[in-house]
BAVO-470963 format. One record per atom (N, C-alpha, C): residue in one letter; x, y, z. Coordinates in steps of 0.001 Angstrom, whole numbers, plus 500000, padded with zeros to 6 digits. Atoms other than C-alpha are relative to their C-alpha. Example, Ala and Ser with C-alpha at 12.3 -4.5 7.8 and 13.67 -1.06 7.14 Angstrom:
<pts>
a500890498810500000 a512300495500507800 a500900501200500000 s499180498810499940 s513670498940507140 s499230501090500730 
</pts>
This chain:
<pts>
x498693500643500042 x918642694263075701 x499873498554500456 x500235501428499788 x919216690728075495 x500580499799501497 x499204500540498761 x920101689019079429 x501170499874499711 x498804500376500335 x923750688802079770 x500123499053501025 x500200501187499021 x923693685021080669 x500785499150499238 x498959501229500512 x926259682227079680 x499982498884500697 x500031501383499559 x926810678721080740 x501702499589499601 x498707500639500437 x930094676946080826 x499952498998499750 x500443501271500491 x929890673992078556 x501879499743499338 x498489500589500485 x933407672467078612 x499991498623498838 x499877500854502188 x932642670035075241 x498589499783499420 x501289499850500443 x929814669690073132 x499528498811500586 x501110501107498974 x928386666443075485 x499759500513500771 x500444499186498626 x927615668834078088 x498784499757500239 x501916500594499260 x924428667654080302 x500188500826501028 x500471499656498325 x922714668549083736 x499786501171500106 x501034499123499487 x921343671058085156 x501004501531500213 x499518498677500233 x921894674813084573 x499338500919501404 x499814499285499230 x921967677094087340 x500527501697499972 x499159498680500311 x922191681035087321 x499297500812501083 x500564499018498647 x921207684282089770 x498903500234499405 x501579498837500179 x917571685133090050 x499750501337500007 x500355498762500355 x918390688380089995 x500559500663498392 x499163499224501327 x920876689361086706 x500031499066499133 x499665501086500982 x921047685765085440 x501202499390499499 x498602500760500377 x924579685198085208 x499714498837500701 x499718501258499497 x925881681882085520 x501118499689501214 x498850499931498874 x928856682971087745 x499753500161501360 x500611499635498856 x927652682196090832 x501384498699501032 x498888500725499244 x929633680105093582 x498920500078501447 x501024500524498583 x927853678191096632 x500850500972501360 x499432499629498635 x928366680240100053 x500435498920501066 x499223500838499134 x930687678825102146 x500040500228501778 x499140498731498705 x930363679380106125 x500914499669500776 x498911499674499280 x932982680743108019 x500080499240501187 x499226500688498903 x934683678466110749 x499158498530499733 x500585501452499864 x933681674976111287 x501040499193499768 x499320501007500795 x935757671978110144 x500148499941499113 x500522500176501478 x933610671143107388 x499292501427499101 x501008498469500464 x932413674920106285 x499226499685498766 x500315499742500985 x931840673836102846 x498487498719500153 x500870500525499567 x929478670798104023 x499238500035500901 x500628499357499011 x928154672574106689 x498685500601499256 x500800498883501130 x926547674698103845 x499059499272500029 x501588501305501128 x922936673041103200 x498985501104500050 x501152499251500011 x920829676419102868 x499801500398498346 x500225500002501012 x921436676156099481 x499728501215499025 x499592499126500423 x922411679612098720 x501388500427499070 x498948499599501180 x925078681167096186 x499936501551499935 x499660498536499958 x926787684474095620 x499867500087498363 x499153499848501406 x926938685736091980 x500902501322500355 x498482498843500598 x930020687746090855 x499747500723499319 x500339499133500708 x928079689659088721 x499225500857500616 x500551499457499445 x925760691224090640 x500394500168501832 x499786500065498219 x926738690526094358 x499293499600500738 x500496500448498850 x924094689602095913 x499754498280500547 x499805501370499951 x923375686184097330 x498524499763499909 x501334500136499922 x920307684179096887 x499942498313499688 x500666500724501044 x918743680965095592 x500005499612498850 x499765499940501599 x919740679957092320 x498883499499499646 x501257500502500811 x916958679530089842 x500827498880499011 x499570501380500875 x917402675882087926 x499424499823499142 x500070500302501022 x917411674659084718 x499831498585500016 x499521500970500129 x916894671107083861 x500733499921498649 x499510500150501293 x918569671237080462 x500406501307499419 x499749498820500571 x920425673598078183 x498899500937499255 x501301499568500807 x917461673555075818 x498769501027500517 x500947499068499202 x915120674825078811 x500425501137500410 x499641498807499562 x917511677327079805 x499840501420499062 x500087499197501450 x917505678977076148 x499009500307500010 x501022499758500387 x914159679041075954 x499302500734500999 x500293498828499322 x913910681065079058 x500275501206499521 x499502498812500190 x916297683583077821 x499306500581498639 x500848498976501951 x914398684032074205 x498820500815500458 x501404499500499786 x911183684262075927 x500146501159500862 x500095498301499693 x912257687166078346 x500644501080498749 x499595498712500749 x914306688836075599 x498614500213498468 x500674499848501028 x911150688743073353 x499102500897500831 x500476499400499172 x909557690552076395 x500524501237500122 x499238498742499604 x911992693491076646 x500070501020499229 x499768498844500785 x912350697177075271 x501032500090498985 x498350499857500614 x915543697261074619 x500135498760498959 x499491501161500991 x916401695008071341 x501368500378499178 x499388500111500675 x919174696001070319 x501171498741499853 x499338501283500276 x921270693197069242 x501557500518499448 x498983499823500386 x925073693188069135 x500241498353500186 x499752501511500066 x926310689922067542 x501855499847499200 x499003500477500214 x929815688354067276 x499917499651498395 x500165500456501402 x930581687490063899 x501448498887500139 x499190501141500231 x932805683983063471 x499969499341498917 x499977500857501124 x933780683226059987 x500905498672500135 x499234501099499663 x934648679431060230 x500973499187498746 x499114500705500974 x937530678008058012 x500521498223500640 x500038501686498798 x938145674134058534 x501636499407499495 x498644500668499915 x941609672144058969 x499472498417500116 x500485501381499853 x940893668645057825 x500903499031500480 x499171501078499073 x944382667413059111 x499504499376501385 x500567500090498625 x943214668356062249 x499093499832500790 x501270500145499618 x939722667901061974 x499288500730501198 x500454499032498975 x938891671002063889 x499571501014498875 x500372498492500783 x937115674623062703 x500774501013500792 x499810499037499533 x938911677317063130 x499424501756499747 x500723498518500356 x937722681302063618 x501170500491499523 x499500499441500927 x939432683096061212 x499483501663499990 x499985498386500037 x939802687197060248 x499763499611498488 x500006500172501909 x938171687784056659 x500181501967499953 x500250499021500743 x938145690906054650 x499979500103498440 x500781499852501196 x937068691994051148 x501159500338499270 x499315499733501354 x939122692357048022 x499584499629498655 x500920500396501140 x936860692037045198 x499218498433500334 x500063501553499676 x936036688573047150 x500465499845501412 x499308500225499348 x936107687272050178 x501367499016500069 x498619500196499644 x939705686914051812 x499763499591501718 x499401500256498804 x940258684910055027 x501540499914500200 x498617499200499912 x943223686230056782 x500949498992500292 x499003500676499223 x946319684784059042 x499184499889501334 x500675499908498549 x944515685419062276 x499413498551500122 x500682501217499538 x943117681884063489 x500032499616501396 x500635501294498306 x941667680222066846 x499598499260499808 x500947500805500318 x940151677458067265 x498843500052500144 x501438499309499442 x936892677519067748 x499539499678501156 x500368499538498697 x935879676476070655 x500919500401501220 x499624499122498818 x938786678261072529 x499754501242499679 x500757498672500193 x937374681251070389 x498759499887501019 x501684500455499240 x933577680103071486 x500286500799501894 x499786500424499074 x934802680004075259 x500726501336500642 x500270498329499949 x936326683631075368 x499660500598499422 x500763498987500771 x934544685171073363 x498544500121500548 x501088499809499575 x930967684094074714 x499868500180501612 x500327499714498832 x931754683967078089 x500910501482501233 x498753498986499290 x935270686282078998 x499564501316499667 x499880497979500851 x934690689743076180 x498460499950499857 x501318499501500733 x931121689455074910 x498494499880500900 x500332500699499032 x929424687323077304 x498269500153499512 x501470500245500663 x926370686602075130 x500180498458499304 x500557501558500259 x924729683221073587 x499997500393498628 x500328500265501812 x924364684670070205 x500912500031499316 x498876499701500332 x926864684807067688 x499658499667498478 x500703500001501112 x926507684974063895 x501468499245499311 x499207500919500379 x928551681951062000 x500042500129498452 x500154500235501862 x929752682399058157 x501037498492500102 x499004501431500846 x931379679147056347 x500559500877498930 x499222499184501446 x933947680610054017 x499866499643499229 x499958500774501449 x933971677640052202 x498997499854499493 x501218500365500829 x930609677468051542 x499609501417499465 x499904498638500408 x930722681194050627 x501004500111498956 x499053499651500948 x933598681058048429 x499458498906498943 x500027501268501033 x932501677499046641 x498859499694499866 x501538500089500342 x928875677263046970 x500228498041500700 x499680501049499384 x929904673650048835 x500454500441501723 x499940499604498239 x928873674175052882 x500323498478500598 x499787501713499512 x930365671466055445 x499076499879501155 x501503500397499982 x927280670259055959 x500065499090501896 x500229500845499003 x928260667618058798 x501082500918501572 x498827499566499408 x931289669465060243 x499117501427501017 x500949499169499358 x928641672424060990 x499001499792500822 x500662500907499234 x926252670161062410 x500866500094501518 x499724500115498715 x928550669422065226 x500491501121500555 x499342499017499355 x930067672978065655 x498738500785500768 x501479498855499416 x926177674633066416 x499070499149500772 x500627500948498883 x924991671539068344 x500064500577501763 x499672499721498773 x924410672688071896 x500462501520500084 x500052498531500270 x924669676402070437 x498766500735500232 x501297499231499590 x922362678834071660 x499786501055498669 x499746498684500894 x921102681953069063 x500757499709499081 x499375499908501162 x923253680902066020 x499437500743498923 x500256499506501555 x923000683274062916 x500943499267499733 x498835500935500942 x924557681322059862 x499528500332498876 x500380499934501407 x925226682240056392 x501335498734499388 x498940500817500319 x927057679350054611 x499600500494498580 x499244499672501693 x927072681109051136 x498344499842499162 x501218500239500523 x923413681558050378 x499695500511498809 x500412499766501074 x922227680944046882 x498901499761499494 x500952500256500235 x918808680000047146 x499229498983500907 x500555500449498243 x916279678804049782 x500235499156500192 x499794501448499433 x917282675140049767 x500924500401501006 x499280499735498790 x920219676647051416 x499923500676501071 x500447500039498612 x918186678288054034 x499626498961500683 x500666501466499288 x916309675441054816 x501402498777500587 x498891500826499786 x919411673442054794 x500948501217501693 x499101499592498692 x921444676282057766 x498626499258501091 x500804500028498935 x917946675703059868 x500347498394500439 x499991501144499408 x918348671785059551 x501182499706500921 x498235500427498906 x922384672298060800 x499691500420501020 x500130499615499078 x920872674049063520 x499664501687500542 x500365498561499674 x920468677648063206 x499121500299500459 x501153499143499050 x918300679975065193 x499270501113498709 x500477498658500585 x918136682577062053 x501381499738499127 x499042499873501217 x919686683029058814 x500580501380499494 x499700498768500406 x921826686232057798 x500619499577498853 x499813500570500809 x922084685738054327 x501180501180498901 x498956498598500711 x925213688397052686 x499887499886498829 x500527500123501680 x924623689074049142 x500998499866499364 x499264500870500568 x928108688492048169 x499825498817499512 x500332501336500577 x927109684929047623 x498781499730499325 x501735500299501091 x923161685813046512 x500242500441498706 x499901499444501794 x922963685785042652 x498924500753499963 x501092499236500820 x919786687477042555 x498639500460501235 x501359499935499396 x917129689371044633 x499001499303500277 x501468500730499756 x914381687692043509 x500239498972500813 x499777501343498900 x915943684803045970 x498793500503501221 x500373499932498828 x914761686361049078 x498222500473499758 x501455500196499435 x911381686543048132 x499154498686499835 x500252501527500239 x911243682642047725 x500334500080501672 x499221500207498291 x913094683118051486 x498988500359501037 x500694499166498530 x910648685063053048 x498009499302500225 x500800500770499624 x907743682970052238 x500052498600500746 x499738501616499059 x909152679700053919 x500281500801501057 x499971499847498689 x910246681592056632 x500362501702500237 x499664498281499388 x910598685130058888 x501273500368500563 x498496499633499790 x913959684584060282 x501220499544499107 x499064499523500767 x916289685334057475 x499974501440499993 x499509498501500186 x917916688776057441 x501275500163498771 x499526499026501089 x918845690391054346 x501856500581500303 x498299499272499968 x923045691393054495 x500278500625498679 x499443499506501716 x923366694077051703 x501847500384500517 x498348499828500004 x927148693862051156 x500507501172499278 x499684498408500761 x928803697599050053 x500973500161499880 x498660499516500369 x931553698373048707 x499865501501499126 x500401499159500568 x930994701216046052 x498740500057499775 x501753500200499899 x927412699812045576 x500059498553500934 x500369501401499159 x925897696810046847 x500432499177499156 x499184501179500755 x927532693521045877 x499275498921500512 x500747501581500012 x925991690476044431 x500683499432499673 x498752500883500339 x927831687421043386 x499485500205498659 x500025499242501733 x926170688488039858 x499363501214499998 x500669498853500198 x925378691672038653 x498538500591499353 x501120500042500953 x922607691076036077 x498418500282500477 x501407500040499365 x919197692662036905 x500172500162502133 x500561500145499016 x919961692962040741 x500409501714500048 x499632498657499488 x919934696808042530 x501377500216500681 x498087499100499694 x923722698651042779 x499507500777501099 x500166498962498315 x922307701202045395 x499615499902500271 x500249500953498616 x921775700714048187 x498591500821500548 x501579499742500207 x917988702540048247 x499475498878499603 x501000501004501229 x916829700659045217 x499845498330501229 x499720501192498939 x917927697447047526 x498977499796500894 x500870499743498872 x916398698679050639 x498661499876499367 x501324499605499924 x913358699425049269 x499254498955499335 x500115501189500499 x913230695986047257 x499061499045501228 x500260501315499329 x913363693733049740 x498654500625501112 x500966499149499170 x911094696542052264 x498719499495499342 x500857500371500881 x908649695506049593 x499588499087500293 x499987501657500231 x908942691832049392 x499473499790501978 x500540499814498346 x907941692400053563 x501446500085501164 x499167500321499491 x911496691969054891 x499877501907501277 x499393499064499052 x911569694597058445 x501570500244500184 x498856499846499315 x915039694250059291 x500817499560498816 x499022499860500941 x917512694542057090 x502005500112500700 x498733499475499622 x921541694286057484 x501095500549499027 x499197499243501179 x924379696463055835 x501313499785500495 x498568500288499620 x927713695322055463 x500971500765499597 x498948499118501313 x930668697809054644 x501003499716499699 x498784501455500192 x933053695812053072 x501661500870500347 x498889499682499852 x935686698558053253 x500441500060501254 x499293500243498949 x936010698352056875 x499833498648500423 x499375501139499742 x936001694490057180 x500762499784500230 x498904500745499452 x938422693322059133 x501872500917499812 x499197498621499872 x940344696515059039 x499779500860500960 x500204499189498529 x939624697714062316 x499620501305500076 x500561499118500105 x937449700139061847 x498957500129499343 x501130499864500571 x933366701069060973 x500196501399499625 x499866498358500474 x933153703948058513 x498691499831499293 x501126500232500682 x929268702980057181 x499035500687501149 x501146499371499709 x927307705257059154 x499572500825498650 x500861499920501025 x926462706477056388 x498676499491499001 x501013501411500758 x924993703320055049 x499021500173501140 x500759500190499266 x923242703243058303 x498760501164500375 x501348498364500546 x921110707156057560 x499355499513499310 x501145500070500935 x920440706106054262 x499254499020499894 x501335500868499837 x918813702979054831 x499025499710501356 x500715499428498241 x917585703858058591 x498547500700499388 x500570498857500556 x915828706551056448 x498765499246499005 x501168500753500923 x913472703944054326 x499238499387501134 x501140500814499598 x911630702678057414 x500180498552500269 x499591500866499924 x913259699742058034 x500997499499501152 x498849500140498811 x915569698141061092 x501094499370499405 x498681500357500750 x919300698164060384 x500836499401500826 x498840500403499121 x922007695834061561 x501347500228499250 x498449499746500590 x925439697294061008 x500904499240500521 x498907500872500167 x928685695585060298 x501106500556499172 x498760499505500390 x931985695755058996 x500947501302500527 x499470499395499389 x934877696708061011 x499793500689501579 x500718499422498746 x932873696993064244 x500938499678501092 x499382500735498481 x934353696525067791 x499167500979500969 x500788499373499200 x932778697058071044 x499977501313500159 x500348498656500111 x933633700694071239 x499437500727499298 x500855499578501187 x931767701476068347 x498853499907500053 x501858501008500211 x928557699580069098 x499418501494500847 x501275498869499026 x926891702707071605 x500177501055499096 x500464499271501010 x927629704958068838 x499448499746498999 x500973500709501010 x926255702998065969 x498361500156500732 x501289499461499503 x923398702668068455 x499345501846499963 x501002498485499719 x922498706532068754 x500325500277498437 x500220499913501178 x922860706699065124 x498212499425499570 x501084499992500351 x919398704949065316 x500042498484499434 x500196500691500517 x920459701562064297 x500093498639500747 x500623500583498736 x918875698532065765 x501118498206500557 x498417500939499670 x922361696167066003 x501077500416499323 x499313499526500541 x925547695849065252 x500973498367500084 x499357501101499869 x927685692957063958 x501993500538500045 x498830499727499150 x931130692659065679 x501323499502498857 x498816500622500446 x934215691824063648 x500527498990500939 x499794501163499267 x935857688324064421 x501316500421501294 x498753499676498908 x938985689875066432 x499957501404500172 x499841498671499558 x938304692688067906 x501052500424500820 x499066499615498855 x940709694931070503 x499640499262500696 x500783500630499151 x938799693596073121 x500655498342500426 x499491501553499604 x939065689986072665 x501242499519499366 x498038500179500405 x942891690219071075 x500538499757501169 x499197500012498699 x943698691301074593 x499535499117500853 x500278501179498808 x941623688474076157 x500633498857499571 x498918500762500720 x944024686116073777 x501218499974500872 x498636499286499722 x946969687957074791 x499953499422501695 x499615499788498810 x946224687862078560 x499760498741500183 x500116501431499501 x945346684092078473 x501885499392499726 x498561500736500283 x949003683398076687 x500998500242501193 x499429499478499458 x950386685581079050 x500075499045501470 x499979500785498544 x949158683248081838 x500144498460499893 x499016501285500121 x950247680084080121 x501187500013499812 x498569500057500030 x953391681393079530 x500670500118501956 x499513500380499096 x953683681764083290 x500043498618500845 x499899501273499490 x952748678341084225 x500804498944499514 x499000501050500559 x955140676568081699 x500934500787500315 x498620499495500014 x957911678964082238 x500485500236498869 x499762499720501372 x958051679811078534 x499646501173499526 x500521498646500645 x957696683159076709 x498509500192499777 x501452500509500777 x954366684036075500 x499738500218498408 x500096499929501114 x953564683947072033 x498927500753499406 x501239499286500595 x951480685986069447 x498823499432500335 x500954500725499492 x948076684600070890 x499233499644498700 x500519500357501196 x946385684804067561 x500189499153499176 x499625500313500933 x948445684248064839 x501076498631500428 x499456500882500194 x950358681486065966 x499189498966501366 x500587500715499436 x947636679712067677 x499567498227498940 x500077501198500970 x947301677274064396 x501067500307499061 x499229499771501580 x949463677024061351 x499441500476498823 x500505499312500831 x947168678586059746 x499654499413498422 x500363500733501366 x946882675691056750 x498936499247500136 
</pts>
């Protein structure tokens, strides 16, 4: 299991020095203060800290940079048993009035459909990685570059700057556009076959590089953005790309997208069952993920609004509505105008 370690980076210029517990690695730590004195808090110079996650007090281990801190956490989680990987999923839709990205709710109807649901993103980013999920990774689609084959190229740039772990599929139709998520910044490409025209892509993908993962998209069969020559079931698929060398494989089930609810264990037997590591998706939320796990499958991608972090929405409005003295409002849906 990956460290559950975060950082609070209040805007993307965030500098200086990272700080977390030597024992669990959270970042929630807070300098000990002692009791009586005048000055208690400048009294302090033993240069100890409590974390809130664990309790105990100690020594914080330092970072000089975000970059160095990341590259601690890859290198122990490349060390550890446990891999299973549960990753946020944030499809980003953009508001050019406002010149912001917002996270958005998609689901499938012969095509993707982004919903009403919207945050912005980095007050998504901000509870989501550090309040409900409290992980660094998080897997980023572009709608628009998924629906139009036109990714915003610069606009993405600055949203994964200073991002730890990014998966990103901006609508992959052929390796330039891997090469192109790695230059915006990605960590790893999850590439959904909704937008691939054709198998034979990913074995142009897998010789430039090892981190792209395969997203077979399912609906009645597997869905390509063309049909011609590529594999409908979801074997033939599996056992394609298993071929071409791809280990890890992900399966998307389009009918529970963003319908609150995973009903693809199924998908997750029959391609578990070829020898291959599966990351499931569609319709996931945290209560789901430890059963998906004992199903045997080695992640699980999260739908963008889960229960979970609705109610960490909800309970933030709830506490700006007490400081203005104003009602609170749907936290979601009327967090943007949604145009």
């Amino acid at each position: 299991m990956r460290w559950k370690v975060w950082i609070d980076v209040n805007d993307d210029e965030w500098e200086g020095r990272v700080r977390v517990c030597p024992y669990c690695f959270s970042h929630e730590i807070d300098e000990v203060a002692l009791i009586g004195g005048p000055m208690a808090q400048l009294d302090n110079d033993d240069g100890t800290f409590k974390c809130h996650k664990c309790g105990r007090v100690a020594v914080p281990m330092e970072f000089a940079s975000w970059e160095e801190y990341i590259a601690f956490v890859w290198d122990r989680d490349d060390k550890t048993d446990d891999n299973f990987r549960t990753i946020p999923m944030m499809p980003l839709v953009w508001d050019d009035r406002k010149g912001e990205a917002f996270v958005s709710d998609i689901s499938w109807n012969g095509r993707l459909v982004p919903g009403s649901m919207r945050t912005p993103f980095k007050e998504y980013w901000r509870t989501a990685s550090k309040e409900v999920y409290r992980t660094i990774r998080t897997f980023i689609v572009d709608v628009e570059g998924t629906l139009t084959g036109s990714a915003r190229v610069t606009e993405l740039q600055k949203v994964l700057r200073k991002k730890a772990d990014v998966s990103l599929d901006i609508g992959i139709r052929n390796e330039q556009d891997v090469y192109d998520c790695f230059t915006m910044g990605a960590w790893e490409v999850i590439a959904c076959t909704w937008a691939v025209p054709s198998i034979d892509i990913f074995e142009d993908i897998i010789e430039m590089t090892d981190r792209c993962v395969p997203c077979l998209c399912h609906e009645r069969t597997v869905v390509w953005s063309k049909k011609n020559g590529n594999p409908e079931k979801l074997e033939d698929a599996v056992r394609a790309l298993k071929d071409m060398g791809y280990d890890t494989i992900a399966v998307m089930d389009l009918w529970g997208l963003g319908k609150g609810g995973f009903h693809g264990e199924d998908l997750i037997m029959r391609a578990k069952g070829l020898g291959v590591k599966i990351i499931a998706g569609g319709g996931v939320d945290l209560a789901q993920v430890e059963s998906i796990k004992e199903l045997g499958a080695d992640g699980a991608i999260l739908d963008p609004f889960t229960p979970e972090l609705v109610a960490a929405f909800d309970r933030e409005a709830q506490s700006d509505a007490l400081t203005s003295s104003e009602p609170p409002s749907n936290i979601v849906n009327n967090r943007s105008d949604g145009s």
